[in-house]
MARTORPA-404424 format. One record per residue (C-alpha): residue in three letters; x, y, z. Coordinates in steps of 0.05 Angstrom, whole numbers, plus 32768, in hexadecimal, padded with zeros to 4 digits. Layout:
ALAXYZ;...
% end
This chain:
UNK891B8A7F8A0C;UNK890A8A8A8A5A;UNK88D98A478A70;UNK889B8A498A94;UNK88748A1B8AAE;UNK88298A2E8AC9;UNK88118A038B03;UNK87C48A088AFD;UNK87A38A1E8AB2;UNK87718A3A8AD2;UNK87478A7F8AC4;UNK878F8A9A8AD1;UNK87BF8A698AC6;UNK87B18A5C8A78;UNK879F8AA78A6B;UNK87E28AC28A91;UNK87FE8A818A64;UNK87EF8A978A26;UNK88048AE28A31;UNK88498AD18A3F;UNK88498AA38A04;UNK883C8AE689D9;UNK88748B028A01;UNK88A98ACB89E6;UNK889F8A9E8A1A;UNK889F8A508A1E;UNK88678A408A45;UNK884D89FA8A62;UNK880A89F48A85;UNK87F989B68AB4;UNK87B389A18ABA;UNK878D89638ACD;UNK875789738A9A;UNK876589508A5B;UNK873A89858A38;UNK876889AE8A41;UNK879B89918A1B;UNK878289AC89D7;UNK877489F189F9;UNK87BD89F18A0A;UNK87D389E289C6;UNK87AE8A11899D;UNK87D08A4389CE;UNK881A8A1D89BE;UNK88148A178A09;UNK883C89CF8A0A;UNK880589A88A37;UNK8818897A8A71;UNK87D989598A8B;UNK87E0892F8AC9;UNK87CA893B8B0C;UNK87F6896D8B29;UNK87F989458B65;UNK882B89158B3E;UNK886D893B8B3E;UNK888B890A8B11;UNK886A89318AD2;UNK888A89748ADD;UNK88BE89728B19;UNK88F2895D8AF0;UNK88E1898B8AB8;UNK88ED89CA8AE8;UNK892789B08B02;UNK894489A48AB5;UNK892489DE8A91;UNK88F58A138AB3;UNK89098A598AC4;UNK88C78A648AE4;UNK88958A458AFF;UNK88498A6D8B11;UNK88198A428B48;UNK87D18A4E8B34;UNK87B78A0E8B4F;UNK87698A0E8B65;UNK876589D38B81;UNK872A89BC8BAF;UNK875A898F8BD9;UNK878789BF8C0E;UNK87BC89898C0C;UNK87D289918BB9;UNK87ED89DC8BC1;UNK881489C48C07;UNK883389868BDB;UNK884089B88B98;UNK886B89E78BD6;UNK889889AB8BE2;UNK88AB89A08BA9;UNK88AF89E28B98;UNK88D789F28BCF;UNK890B89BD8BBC;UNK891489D38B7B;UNK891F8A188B93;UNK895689FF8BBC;UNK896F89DC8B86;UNK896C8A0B8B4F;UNK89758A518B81;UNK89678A918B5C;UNK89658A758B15;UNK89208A5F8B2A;UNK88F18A8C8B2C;UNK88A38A7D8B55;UNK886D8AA38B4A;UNK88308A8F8B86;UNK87EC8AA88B75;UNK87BF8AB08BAF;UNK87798AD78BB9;UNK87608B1B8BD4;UNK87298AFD8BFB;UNK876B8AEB8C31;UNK87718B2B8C45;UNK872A8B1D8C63;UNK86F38B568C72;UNK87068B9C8C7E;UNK86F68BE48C86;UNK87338C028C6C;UNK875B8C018C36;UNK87878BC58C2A;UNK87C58BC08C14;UNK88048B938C13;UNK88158B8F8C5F;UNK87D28B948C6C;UNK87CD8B588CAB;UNK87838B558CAC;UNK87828B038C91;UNK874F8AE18C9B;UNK87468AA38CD9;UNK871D8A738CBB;UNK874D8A338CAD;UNK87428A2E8C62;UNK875C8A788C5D;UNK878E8A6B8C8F;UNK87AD8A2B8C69;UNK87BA8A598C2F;UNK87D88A8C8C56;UNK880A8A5B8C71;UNK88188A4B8C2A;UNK88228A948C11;UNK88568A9F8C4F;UNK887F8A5C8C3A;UNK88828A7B8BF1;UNK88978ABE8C12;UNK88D68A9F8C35;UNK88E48A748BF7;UNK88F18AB38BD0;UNK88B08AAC8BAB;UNK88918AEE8B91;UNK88408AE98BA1;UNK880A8B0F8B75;UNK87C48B158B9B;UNK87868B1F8B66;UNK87498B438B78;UNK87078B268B4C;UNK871E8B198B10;UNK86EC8B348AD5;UNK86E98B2C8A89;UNK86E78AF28A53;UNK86B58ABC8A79;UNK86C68AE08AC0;UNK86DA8AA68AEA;UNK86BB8AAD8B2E;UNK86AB8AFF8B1B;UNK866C8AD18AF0;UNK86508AD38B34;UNK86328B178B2A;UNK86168AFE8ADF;UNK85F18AC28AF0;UNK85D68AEB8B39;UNK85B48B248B0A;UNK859B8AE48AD6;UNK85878AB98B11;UNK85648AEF8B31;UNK85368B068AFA;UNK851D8AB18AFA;UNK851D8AB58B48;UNK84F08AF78B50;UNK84C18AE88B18;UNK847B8B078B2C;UNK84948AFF8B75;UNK84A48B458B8F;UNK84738B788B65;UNK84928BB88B58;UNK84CF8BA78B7D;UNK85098B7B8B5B;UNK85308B548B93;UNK857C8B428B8A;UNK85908B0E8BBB;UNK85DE8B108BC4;UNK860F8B018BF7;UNK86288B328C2A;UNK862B8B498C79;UNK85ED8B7E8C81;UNK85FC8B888CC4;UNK864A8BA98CB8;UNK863A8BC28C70;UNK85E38BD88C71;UNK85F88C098C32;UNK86238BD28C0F;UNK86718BC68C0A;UNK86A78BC28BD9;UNK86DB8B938BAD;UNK87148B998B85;UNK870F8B7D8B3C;UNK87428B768B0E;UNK87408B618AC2;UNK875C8B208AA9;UNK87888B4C8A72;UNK87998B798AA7;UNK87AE8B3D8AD3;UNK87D68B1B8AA4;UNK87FE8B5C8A97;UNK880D8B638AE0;UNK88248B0E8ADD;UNK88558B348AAB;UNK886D8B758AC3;UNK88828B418B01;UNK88A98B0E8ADB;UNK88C18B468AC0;UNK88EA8B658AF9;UNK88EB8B208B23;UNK89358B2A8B33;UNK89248B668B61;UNK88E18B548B7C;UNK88F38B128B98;UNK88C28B068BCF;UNK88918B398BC9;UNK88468B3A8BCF;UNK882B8B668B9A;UNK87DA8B748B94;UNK87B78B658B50;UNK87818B998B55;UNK87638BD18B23;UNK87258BE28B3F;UNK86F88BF28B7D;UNK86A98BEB8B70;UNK86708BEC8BA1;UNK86518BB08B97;UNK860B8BC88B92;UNK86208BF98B5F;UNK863D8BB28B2E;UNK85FB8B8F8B44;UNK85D58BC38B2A;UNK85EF8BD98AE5;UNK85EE8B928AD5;UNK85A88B838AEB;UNK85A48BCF8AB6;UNK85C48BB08A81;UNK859C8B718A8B;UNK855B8B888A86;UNK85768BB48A4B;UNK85928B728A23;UNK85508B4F8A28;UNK85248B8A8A1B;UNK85058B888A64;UNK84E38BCF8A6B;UNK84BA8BB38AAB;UNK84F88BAD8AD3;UNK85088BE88AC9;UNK84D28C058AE9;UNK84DE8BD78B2A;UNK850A8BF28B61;UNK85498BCA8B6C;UNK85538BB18BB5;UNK85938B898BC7;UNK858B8B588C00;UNK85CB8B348C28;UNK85D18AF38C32;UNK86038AE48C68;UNK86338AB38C4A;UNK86418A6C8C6F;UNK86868A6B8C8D;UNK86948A358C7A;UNK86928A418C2C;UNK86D58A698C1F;UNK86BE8A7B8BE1;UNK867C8A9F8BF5;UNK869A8ABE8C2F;UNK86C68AE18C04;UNK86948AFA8BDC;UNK86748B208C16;UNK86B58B478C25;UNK86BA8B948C2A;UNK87048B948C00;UNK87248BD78BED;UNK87688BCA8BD0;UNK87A78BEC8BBE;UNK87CA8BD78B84;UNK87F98C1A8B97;UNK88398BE58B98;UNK882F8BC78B57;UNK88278C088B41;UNK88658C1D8B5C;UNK889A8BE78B52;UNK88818BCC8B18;UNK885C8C008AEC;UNK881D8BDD8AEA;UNK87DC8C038AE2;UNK87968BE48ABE;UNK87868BEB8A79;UNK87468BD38A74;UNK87048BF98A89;UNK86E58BE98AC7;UNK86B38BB18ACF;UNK867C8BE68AD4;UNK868B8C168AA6;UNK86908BD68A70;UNK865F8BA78A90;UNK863A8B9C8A46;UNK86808B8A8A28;UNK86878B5A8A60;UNK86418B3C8A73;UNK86438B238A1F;UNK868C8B0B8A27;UNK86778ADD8A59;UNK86318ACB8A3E;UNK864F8AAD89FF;UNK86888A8D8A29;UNK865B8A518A37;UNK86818A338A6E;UNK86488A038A87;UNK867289E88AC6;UNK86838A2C8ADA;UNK863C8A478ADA;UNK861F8A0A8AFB;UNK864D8A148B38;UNK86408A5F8B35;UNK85F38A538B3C;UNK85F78A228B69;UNK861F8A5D8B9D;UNK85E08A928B8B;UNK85AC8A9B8BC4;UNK856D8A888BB9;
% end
């Protein structure tokens, strides 16, 4: 039975953990949350809890057992992922091609532009924190490591893609009798490069742990490789609006519906990584994964299922999530 040990069980890391386990893998999952023990369990994910920081829970363990190991770390402190790469880095030494990594990194790198990105795509972005995971990405690159890039990932409780949820819900208790016949949603973007709006690639959970899969799959020739994990391109307005739609339909609103819908930017600090990304203009390729690996999405588009979804995440009830998510929504 091929190993696999999941650094981070995350959004991604424990739902990409508990596809392979369907597949016939043996899957660990580290996390420092002790919650997530029994989450693990009732996955027969075998659950290492520990701060990843102390190598002394699971370096040994790769070096003894794993086949391959899949960083999905979001840490808050820059220095964890640098420490993980060490040791990584040594073990891949050590252990050569019968160790397999697996580096998961973010779309919002590639930074803001016009055209359509793909894999060599050199538009990255300068801002340090951006920069510091770059670094990272090219150190995996040289180690042999194949790197998957997500887009915004949508479906079950939405991770970050929530964003768009608690904006529409948030607005409708921000705007109350405050705008008359017009209903104002306040989000973040750059109206001076995109007046009209802009665009970003999502990508559903399923559809992202299938691509986790195709890649351990053929990791023997795709050592190395960057791969985009991307299904869809929406206009951002467009999402915006077919959830504010569905919103006002869900609660019975008809009065909203007979406002106009105006979007208004909010130009992002820089110095929040996460909320500059949001205000990217991303069109991406996933023409490679396509290619090499067979991958294409199975699940409907964010739009076109954006009842399916909104509920989904509704009755996730993921209170830390949300409060973080508000707490990013203009005002």
């Amino acid at each position: 039975m091929v190993s696999v040990l999941i650094l981070g069980v995350g959004f991604i890391g424990f739902n990409v953990g508990c596809t392979l386990r369907r597949e016939g893998y043996k899957v660990y999952g580290i996390s420092i949350d002790e919650n997530d023990r029994l989450k693990m369990i009732r996955n027969e994910i075998i659950p290492i809890i520990c701060d990843i920081g102390n190598d002394s829970k699971w370096y040994g363990l790769v070096e003894s057992e794993i086949d391959i190991v899949i960083e999905s770390i979001s840490s808050r402190n820059p220095e964890t992922p640098k420490m993980v790469q060490n040791n990584l880095k040594k073990l891949k030494q050590l252990k050569g091609d019968s160790l397999t990594i697996i580096f998961t990194n973010a779309s919002f790198t590639f930074g803001d532009n016009e055209n359509l990105i793909d894999e060599k795509s050199n538009s990255r972005l300068e801002f340090n924190g951006w920069k510091i995971v770059k670094e990272i990405e090219d150190t995996y690159r040289k180690m042999g490591a194949i790197i998957i890039i997500p887009t915004m990932i949508y479906g079950l409780n939405c991770s970050y893609c929530s964003y768009y949820f608690e904006c529409i819900n948030q607005t409708f208790i921000n705007n109350s009798g405050k705008y008359g016949n017009k209903h104002i949603i306040k989000t973040y973007g750059n109206i001076k490069y995109y007046p009209n709006g802009f665009y970003q690639g999502f990508i559903h959970i399923y559809d992202l742990c299938k691509l986790y899969l195709l890649v351990i799959r053929n990791s023997s020739k795709i050592r190395g490789e960057i791969f985009i994990a991307n299904s869809y391109t929406e206009r951002v307005d467009d999402l915006l609006k077919s959830i504010f739609n569905y919103y006002c339909k869900s609660i019975e609103n008809d009065d909203s519906f007979k406002k106009s819908i105006s979007i208004e930017y909010v130009e992002a600090p820089e110095s929040d990584l996460f909320l500059t990304g949001m205000q990217f203009n991303q069109r991406l390729s996933f023409k490679k994964a396509e290619t090499l690996l067979g991958y294409y999405p199975t699940q409907p588009s964010f739009i076109d299922s954006v009842d399916v979804y909104y509920q989904s995440w509704k009755e996730s009830n993921d209170s830390n999530l949300s409060d973080y998510i508000i707490s990013k929504i203009p005002k």
